[in-house]
N, CA, C, O and CB atoms as a CASP TS submission, in Angstrom:
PFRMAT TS
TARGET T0000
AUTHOR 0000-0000-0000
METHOD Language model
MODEL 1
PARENT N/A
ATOM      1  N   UNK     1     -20.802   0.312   1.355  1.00  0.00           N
ATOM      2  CA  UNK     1     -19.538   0.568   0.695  1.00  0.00           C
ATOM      3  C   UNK     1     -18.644   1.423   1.583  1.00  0.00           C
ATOM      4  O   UNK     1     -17.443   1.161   1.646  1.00  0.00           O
ATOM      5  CB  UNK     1     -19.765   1.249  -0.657  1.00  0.00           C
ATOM      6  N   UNK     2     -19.289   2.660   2.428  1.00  0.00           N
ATOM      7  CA  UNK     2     -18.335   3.213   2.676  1.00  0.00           C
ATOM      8  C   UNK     2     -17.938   2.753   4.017  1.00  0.00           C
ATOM      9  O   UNK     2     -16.930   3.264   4.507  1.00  0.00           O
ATOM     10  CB  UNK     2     -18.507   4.463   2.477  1.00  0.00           C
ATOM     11  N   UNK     3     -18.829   1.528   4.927  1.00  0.00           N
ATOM     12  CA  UNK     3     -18.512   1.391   5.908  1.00  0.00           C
ATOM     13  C   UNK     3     -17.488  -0.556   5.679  1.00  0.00           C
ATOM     14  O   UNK     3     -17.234  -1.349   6.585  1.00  0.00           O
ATOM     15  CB  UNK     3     -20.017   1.740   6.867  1.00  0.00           C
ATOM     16  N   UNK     4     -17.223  -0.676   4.425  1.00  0.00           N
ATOM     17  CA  UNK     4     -16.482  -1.543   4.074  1.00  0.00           C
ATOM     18  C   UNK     4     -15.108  -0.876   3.935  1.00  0.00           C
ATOM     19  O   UNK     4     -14.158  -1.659   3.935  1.00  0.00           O
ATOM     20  CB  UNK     4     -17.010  -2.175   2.967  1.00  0.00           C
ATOM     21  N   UNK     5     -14.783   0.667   3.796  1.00  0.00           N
ATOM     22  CA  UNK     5     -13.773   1.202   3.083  1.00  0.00           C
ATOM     23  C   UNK     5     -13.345   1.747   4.263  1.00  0.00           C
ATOM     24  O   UNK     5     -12.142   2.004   4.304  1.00  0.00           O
ATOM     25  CB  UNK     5     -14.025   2.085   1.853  1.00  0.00           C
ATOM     26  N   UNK     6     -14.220   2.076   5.565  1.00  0.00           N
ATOM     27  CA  UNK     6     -13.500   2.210   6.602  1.00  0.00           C
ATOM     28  C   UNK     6     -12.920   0.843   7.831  1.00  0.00           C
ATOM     29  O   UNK     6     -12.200   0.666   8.814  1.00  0.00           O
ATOM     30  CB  UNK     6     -14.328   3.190   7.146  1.00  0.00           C
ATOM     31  N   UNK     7     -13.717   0.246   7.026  1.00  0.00           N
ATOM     32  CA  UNK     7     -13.143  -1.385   7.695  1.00  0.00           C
ATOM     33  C   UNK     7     -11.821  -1.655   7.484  1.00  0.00           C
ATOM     34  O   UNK     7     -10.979  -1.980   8.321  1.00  0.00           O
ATOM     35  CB  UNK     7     -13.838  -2.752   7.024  1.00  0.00           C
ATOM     36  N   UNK     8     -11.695  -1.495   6.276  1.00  0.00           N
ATOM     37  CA  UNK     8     -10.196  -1.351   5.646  1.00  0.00           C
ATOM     38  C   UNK     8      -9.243  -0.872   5.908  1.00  0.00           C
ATOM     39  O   UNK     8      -8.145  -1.352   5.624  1.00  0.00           O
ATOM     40  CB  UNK     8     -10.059  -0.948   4.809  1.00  0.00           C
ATOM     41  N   UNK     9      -9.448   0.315   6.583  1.00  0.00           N
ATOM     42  CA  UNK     9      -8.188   1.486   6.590  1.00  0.00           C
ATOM     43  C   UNK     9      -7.938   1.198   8.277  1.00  0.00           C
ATOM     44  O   UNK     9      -6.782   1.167   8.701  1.00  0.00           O
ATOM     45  CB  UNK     9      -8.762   3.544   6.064  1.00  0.00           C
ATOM     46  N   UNK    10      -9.233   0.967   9.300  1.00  0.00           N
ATOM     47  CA  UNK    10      -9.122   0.121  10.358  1.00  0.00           C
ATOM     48  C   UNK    10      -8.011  -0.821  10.183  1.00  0.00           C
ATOM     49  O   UNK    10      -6.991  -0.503  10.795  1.00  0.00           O
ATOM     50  CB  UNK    10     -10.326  -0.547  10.566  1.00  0.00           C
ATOM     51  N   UNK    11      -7.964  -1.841   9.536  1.00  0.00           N
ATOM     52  CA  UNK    11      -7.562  -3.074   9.538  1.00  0.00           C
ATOM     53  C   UNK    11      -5.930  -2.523   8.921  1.00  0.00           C
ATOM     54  O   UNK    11      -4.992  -2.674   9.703  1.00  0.00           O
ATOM     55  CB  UNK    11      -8.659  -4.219   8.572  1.00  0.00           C
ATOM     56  N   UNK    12      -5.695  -2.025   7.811  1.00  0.00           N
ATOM     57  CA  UNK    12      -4.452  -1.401   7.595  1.00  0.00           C
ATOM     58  C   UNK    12      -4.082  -1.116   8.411  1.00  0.00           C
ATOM     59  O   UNK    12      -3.011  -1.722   8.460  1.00  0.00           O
ATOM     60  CB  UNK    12      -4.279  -0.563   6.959  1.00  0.00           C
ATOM     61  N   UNK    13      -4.235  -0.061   9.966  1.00  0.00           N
ATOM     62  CA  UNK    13      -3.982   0.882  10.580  1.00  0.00           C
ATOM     63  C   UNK    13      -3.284   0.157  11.708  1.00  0.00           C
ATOM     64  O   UNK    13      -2.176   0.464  12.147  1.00  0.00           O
ATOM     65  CB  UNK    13      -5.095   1.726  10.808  1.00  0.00           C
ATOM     66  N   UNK    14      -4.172  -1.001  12.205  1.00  0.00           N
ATOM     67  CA  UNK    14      -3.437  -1.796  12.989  1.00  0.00           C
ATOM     68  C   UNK    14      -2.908  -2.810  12.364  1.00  0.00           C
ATOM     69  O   UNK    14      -2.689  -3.564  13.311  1.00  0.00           O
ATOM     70  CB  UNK    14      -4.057  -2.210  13.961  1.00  0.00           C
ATOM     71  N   UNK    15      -2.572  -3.322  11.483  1.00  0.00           N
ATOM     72  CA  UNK    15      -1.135  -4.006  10.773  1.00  0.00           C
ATOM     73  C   UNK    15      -0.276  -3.246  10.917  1.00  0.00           C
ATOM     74  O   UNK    15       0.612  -3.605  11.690  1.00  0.00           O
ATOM     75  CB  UNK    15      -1.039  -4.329   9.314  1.00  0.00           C
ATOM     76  N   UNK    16      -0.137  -1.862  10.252  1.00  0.00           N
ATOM     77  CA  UNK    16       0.702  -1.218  10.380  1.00  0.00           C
ATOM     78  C   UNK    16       1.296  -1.286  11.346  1.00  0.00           C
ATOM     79  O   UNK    16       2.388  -1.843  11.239  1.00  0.00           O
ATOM     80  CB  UNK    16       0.491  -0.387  10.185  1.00  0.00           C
ATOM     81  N   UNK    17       0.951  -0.844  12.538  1.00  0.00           N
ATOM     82  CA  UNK    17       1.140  -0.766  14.042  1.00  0.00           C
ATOM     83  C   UNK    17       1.828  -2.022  14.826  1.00  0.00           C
ATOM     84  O   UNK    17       2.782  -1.811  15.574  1.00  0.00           O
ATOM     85  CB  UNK    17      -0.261  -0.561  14.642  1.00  0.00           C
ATOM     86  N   UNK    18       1.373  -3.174  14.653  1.00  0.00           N
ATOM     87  CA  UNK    18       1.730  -3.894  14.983  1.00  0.00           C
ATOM     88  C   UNK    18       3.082  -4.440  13.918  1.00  0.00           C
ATOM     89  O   UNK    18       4.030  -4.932  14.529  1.00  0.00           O
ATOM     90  CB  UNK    18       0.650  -4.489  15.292  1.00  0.00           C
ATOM     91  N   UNK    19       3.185  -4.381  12.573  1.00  0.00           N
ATOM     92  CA  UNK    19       4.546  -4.295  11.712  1.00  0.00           C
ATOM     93  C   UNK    19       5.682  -3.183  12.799  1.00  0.00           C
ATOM     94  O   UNK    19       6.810  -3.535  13.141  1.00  0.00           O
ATOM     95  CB  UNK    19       4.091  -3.414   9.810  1.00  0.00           C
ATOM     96  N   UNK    20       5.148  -2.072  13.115  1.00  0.00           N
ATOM     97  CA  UNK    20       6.035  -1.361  13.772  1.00  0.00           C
ATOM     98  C   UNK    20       6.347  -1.391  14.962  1.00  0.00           C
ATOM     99  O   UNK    20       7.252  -0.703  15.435  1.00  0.00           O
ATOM    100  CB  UNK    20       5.867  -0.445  13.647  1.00  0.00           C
ATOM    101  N   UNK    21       5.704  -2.122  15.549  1.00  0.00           N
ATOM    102  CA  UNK    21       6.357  -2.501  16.933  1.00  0.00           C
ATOM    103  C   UNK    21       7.283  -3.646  16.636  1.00  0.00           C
ATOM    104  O   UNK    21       8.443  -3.618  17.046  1.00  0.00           O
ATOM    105  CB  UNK    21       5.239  -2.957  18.111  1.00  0.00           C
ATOM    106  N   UNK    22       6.753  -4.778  15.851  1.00  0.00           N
ATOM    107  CA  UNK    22       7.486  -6.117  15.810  1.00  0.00           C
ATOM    108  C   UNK    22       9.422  -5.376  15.275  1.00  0.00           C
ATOM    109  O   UNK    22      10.552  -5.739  15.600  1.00  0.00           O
ATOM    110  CB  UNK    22       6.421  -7.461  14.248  1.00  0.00           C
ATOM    111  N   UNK    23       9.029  -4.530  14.584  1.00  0.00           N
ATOM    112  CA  UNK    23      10.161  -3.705  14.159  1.00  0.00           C
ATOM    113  C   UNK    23      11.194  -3.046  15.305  1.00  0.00           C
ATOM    114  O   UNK    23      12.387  -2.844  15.077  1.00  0.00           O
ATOM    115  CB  UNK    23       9.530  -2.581  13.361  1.00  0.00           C
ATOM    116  N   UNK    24      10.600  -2.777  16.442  1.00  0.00           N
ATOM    117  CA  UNK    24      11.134  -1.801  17.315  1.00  0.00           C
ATOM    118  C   UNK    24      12.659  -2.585  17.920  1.00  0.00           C
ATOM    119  O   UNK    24      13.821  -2.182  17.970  1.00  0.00           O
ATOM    120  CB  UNK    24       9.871  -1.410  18.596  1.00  0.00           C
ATOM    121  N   UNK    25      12.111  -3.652  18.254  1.00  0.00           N
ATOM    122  CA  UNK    25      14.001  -4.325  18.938  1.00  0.00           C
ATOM    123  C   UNK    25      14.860  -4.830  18.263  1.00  0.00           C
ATOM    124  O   UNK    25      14.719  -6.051  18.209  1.00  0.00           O
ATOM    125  CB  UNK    25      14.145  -5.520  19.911  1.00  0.00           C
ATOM    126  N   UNK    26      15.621  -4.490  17.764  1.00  0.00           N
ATOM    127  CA  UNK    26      16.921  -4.827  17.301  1.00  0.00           C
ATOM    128  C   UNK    26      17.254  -5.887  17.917  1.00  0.00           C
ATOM    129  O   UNK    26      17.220  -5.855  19.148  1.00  0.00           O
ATOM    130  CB  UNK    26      17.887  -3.888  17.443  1.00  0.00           C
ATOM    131  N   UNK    27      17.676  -7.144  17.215  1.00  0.00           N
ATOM    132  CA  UNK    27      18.333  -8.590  17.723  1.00  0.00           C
ATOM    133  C   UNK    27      19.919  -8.123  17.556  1.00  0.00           C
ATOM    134  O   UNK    27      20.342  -7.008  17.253  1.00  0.00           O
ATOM    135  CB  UNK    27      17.847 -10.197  16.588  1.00  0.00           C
ATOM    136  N   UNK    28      20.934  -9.794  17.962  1.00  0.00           N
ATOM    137  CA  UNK    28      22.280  -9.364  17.871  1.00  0.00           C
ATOM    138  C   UNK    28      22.244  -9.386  16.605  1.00  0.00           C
ATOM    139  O   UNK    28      22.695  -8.280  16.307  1.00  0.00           O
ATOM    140  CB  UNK    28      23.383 -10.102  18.512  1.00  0.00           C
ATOM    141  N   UNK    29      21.951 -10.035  15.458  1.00  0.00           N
ATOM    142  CA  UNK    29      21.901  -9.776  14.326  1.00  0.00           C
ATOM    143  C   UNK    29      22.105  -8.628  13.503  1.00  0.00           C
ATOM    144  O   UNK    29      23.011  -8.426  12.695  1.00  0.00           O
ATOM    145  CB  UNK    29      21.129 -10.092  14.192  1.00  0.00           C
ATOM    146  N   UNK    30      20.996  -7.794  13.865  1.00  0.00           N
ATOM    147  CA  UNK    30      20.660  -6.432  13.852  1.00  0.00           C
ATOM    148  C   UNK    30      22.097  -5.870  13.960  1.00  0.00           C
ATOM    149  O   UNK    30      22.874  -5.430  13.112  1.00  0.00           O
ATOM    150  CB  UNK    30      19.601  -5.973  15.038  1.00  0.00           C
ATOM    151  N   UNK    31      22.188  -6.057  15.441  1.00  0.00           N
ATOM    152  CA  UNK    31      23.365  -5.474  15.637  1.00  0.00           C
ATOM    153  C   UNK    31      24.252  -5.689  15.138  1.00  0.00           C
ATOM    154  O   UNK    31      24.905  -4.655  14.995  1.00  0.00           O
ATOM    155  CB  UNK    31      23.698  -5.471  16.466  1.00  0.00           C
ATOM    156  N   UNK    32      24.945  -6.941  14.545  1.00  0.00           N
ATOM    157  CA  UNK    32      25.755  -7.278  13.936  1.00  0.00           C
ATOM    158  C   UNK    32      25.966  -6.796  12.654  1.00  0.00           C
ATOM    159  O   UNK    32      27.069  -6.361  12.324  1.00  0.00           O
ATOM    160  CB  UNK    32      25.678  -8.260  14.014  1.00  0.00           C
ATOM    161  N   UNK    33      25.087  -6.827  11.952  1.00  0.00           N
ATOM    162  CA  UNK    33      24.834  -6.255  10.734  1.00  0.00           C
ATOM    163  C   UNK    33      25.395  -4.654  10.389  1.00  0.00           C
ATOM    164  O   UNK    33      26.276  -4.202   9.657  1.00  0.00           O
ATOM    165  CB  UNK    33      23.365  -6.347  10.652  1.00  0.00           C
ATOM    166  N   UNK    34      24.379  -4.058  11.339  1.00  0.00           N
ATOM    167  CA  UNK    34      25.068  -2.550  11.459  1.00  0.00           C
ATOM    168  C   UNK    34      26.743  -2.359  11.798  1.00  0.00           C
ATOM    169  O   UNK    34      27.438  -1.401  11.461  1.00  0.00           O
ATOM    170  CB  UNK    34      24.269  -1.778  12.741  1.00  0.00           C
ATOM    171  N   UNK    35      27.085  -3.325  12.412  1.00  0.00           N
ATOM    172  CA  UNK    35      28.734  -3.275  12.530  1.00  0.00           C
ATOM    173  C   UNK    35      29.267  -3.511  11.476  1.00  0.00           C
ATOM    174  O   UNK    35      30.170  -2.774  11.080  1.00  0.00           O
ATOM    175  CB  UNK    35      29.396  -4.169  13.410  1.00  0.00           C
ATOM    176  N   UNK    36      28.867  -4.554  10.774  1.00  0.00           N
ATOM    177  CA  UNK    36      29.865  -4.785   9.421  1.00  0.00           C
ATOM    178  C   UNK    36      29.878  -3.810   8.325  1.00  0.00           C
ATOM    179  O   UNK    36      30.755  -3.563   7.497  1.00  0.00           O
ATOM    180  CB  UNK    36      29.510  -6.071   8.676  1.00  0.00           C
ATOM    181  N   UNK    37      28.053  -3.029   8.603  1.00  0.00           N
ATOM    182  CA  UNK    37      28.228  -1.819   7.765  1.00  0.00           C
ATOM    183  C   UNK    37      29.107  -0.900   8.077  1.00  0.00           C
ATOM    184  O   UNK    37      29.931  -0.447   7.283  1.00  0.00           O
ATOM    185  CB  UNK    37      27.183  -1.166   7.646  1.00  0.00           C
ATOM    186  N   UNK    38      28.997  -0.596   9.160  1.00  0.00           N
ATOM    187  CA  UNK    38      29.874   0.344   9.502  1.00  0.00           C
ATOM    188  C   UNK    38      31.470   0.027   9.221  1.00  0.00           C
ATOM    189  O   UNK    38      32.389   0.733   8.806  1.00  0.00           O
ATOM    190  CB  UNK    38      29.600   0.587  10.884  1.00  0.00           C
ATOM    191  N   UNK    39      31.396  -1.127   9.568  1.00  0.00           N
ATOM    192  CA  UNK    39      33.108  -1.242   9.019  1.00  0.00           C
ATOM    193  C   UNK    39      33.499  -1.296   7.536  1.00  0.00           C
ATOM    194  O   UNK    39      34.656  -1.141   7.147  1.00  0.00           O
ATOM    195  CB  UNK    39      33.788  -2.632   9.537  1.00  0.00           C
ATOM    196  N   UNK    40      32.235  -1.575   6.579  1.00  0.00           N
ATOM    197  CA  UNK    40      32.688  -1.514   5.196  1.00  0.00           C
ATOM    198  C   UNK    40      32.310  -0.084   4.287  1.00  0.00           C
ATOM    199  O   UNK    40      32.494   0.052   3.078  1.00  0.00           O
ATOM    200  CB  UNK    40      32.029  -2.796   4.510  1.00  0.00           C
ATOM    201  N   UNK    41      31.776   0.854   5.160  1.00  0.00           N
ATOM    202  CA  UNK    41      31.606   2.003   5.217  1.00  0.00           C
ATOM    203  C   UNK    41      33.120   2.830   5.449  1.00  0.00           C
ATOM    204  O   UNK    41      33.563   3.841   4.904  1.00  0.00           O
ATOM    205  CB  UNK    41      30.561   2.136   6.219  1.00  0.00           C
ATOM    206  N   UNK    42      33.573   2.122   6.281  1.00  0.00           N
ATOM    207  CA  UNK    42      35.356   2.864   6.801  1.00  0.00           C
ATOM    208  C   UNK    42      36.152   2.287   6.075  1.00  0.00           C
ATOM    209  O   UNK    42      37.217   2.897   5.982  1.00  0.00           O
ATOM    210  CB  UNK    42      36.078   2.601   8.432  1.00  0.00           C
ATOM    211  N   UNK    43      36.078   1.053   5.325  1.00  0.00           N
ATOM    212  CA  UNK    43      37.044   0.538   4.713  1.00  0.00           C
ATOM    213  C   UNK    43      37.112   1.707   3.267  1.00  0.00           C
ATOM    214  O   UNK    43      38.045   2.268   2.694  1.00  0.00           O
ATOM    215  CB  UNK    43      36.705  -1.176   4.470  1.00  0.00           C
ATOM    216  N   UNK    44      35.313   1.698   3.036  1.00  0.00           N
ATOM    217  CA  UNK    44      35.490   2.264   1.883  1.00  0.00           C
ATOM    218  C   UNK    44      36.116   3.500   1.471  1.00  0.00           C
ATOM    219  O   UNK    44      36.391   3.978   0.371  1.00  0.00           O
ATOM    220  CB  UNK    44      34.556   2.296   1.529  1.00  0.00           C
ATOM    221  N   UNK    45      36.263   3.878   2.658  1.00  0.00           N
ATOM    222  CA  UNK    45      36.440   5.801   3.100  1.00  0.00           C
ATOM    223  C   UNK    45      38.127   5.968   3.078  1.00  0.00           C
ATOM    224  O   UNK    45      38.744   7.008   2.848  1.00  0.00           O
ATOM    225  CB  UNK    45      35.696   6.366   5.238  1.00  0.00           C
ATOM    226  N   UNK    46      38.731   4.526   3.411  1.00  0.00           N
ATOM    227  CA  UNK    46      39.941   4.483   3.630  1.00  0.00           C
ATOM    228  C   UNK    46      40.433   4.345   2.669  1.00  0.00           C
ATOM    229  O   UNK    46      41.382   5.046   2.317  1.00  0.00           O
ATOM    230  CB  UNK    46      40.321   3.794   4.359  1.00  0.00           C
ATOM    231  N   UNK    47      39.822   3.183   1.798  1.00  0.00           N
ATOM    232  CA  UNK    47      40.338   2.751   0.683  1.00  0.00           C
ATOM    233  C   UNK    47      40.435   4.302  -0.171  1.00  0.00           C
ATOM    234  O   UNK    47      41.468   4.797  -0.622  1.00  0.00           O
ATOM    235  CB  UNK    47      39.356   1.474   0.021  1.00  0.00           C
ATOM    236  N   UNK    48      39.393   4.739  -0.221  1.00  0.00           N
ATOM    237  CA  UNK    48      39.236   5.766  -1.596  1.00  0.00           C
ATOM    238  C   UNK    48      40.263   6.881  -0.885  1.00  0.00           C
ATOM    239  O   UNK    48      40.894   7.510  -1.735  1.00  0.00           O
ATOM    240  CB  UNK    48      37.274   6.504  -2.044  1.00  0.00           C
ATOM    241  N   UNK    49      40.597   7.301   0.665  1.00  0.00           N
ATOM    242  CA  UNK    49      42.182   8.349   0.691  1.00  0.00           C
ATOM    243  C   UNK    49      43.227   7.862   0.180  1.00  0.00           C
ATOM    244  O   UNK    49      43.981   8.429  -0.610  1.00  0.00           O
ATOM    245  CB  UNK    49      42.821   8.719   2.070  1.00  0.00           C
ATOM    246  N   UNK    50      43.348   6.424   0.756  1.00  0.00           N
ATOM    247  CA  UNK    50      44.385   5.932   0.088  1.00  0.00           C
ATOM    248  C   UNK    50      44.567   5.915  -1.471  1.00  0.00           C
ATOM    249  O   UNK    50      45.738   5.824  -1.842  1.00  0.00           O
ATOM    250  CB  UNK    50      44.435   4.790   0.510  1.00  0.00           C
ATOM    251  N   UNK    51      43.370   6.004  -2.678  1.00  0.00           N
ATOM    252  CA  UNK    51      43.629   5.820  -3.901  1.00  0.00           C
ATOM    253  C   UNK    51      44.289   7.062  -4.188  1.00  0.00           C
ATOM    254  O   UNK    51      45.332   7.237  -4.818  1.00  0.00           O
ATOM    255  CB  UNK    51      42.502   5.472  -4.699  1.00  0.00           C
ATOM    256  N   UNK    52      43.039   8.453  -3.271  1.00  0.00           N
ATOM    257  CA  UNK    52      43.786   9.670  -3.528  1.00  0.00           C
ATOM    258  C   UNK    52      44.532  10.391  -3.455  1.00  0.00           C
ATOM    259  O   UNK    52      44.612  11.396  -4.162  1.00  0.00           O
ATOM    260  CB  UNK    52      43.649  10.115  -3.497  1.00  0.00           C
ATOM    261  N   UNK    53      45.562   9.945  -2.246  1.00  0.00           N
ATOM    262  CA  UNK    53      46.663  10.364  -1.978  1.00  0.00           C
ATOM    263  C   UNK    53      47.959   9.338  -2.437  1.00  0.00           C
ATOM    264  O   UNK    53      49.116   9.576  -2.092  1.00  0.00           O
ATOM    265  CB  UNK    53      46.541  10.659  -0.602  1.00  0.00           C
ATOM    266  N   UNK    54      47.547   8.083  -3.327  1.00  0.00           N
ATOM    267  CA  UNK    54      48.024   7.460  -4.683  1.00  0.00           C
ATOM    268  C   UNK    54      48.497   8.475  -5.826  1.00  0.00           C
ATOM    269  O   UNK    54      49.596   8.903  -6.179  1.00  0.00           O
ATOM    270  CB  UNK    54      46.821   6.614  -5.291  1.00  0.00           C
ATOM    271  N   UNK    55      47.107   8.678  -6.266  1.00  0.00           N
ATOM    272  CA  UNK    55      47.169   9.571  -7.218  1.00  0.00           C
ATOM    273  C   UNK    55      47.905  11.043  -7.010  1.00  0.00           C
ATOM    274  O   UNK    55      48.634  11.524  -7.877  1.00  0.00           O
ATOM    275  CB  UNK    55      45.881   9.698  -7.542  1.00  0.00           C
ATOM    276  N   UNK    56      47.633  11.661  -5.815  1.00  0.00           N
ATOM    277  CA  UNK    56      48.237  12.786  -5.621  1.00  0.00           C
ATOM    278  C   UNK    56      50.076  12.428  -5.684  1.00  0.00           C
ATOM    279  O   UNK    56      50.725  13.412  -6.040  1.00  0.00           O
ATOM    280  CB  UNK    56      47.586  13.388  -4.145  1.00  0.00           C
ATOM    281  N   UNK    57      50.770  11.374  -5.431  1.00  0.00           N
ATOM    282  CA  UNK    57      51.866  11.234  -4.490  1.00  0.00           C
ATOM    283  C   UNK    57      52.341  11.173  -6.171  1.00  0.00           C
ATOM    284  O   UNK    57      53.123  12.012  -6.617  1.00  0.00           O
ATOM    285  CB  UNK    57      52.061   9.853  -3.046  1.00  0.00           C
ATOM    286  N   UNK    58      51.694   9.940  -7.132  1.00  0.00           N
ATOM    287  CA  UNK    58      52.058  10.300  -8.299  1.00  0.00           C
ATOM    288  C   UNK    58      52.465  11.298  -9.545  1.00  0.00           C
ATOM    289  O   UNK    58      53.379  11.291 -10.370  1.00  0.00           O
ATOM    290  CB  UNK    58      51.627   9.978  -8.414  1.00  0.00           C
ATOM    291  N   UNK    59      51.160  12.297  -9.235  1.00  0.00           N
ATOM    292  CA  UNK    59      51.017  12.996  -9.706  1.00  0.00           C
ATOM    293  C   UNK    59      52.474  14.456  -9.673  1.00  0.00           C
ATOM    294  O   UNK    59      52.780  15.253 -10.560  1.00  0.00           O
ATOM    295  CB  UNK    59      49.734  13.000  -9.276  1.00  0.00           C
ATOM    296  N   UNK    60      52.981  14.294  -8.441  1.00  0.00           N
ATOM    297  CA  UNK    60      54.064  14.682  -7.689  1.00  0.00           C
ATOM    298  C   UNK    60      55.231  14.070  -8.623  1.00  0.00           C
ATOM    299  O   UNK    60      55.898  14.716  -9.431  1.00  0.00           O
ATOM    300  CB  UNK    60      53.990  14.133  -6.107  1.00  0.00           C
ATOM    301  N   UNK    61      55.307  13.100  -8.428  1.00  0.00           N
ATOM    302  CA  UNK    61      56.517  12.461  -9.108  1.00  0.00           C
ATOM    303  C   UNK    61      56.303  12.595 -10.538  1.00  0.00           C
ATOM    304  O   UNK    61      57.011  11.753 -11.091  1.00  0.00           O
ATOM    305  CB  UNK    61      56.735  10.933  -8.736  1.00  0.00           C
ATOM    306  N   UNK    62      55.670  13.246 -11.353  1.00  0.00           N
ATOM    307  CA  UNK    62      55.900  13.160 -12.915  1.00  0.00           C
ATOM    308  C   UNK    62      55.451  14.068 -12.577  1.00  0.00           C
ATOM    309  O   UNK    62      54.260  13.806 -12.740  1.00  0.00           O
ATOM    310  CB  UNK    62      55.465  12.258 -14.083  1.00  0.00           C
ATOM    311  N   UNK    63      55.501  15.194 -12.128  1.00  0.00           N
ATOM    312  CA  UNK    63      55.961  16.430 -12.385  1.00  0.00           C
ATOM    313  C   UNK    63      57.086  16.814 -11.883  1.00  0.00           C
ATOM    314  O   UNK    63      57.617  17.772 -12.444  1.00  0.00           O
ATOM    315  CB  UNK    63      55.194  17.228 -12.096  1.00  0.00           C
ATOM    316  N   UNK    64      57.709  16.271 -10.828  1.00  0.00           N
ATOM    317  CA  UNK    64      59.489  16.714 -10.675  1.00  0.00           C
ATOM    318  C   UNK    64      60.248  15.619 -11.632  1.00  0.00           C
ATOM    319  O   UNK    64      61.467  15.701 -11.788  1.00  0.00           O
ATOM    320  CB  UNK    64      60.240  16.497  -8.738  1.00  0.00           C
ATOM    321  N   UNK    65      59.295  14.354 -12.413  1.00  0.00           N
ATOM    322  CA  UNK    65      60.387  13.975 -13.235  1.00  0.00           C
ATOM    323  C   UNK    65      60.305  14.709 -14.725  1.00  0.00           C
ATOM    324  O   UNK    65      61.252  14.865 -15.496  1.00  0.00           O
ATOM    325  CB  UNK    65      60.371  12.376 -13.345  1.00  0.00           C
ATOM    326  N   UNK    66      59.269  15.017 -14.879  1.00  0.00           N
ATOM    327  CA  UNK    66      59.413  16.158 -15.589  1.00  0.00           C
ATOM    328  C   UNK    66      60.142  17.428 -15.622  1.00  0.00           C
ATOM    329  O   UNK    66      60.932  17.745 -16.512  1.00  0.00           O
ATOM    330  CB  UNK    66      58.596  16.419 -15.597  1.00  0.00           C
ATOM    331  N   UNK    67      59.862  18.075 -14.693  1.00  0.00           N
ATOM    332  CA  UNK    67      60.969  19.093 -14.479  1.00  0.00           C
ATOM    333  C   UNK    67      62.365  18.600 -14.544  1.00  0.00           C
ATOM    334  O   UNK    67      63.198  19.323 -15.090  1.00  0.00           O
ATOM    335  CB  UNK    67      60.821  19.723 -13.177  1.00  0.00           C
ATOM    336  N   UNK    68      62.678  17.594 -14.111  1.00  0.00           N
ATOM    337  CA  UNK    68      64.472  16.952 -13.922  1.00  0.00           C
ATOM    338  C   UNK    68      64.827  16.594 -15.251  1.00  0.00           C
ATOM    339  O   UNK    68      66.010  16.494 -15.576  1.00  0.00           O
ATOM    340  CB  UNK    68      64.762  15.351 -12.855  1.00  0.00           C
ATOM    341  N   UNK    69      63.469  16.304 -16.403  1.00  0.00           N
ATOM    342  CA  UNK    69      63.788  15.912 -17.458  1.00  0.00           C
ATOM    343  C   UNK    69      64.137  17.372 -18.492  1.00  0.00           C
ATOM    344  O   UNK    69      65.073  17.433 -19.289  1.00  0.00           O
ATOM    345  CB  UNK    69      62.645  14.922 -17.849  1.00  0.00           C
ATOM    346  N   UNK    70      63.171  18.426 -18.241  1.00  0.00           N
ATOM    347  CA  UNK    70      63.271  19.739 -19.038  1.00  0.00           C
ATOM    348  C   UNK    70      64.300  20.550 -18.615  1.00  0.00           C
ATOM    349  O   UNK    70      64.576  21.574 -19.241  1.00  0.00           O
ATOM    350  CB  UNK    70      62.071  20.549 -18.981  1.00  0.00           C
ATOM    351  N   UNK    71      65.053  20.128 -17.375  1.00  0.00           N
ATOM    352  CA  UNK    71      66.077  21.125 -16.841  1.00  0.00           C
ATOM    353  C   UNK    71      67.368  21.445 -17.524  1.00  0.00           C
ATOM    354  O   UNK    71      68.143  22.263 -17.028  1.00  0.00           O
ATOM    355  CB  UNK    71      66.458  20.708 -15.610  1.00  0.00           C
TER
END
C-alpha cells in the first residue's frame, strides 16, 4: 500500500513537470491574446474616465443652472 501511494505521487510529480514545461513558451497566439487583453483592459479604463468626467462635467452644469435659476 504504501509503496503504491508513493508510486503515485512519483507519477503526479512528473506530470506535473512536464504540464509545466509544455506551459513555458508562449505561441503568437499567446501573444496575441495578451494584446487584446491589454487593449480591452485600456479601453475599459478609458471608457470608465470618460463616464466620470461625464458625470462630473454634468454635475457642473446643474449646479450653475441651478444657481442661474435661484439668482
Amino acid at each position: 500500500m504504501r509503496r503504491l501511494f508513493s508510486f503515485s505521487i512519483i507519477i503526479v510529480a512528473i506530470s506535473l513537470a512536464f504540464t509545466l514545461t509544455a506551459c513555458e513558451k508562449e505561441g503568437t497566439t499567446e501573444k496575441a491574446g495578451k494584446k487584446v487583453d491589454n487593449l480591452i483592459e485600456k479601453t475599459k479604463e478609458t471608457a470608465n474616465n470618460a463616464v466620470d468626467e461625464t458625470k462630473e462635467a454634468a454635475e457642473k452644469a446643474k449646479k450653475k443652472a441651478e444657481d442661474e435659476v435661484n439668482y
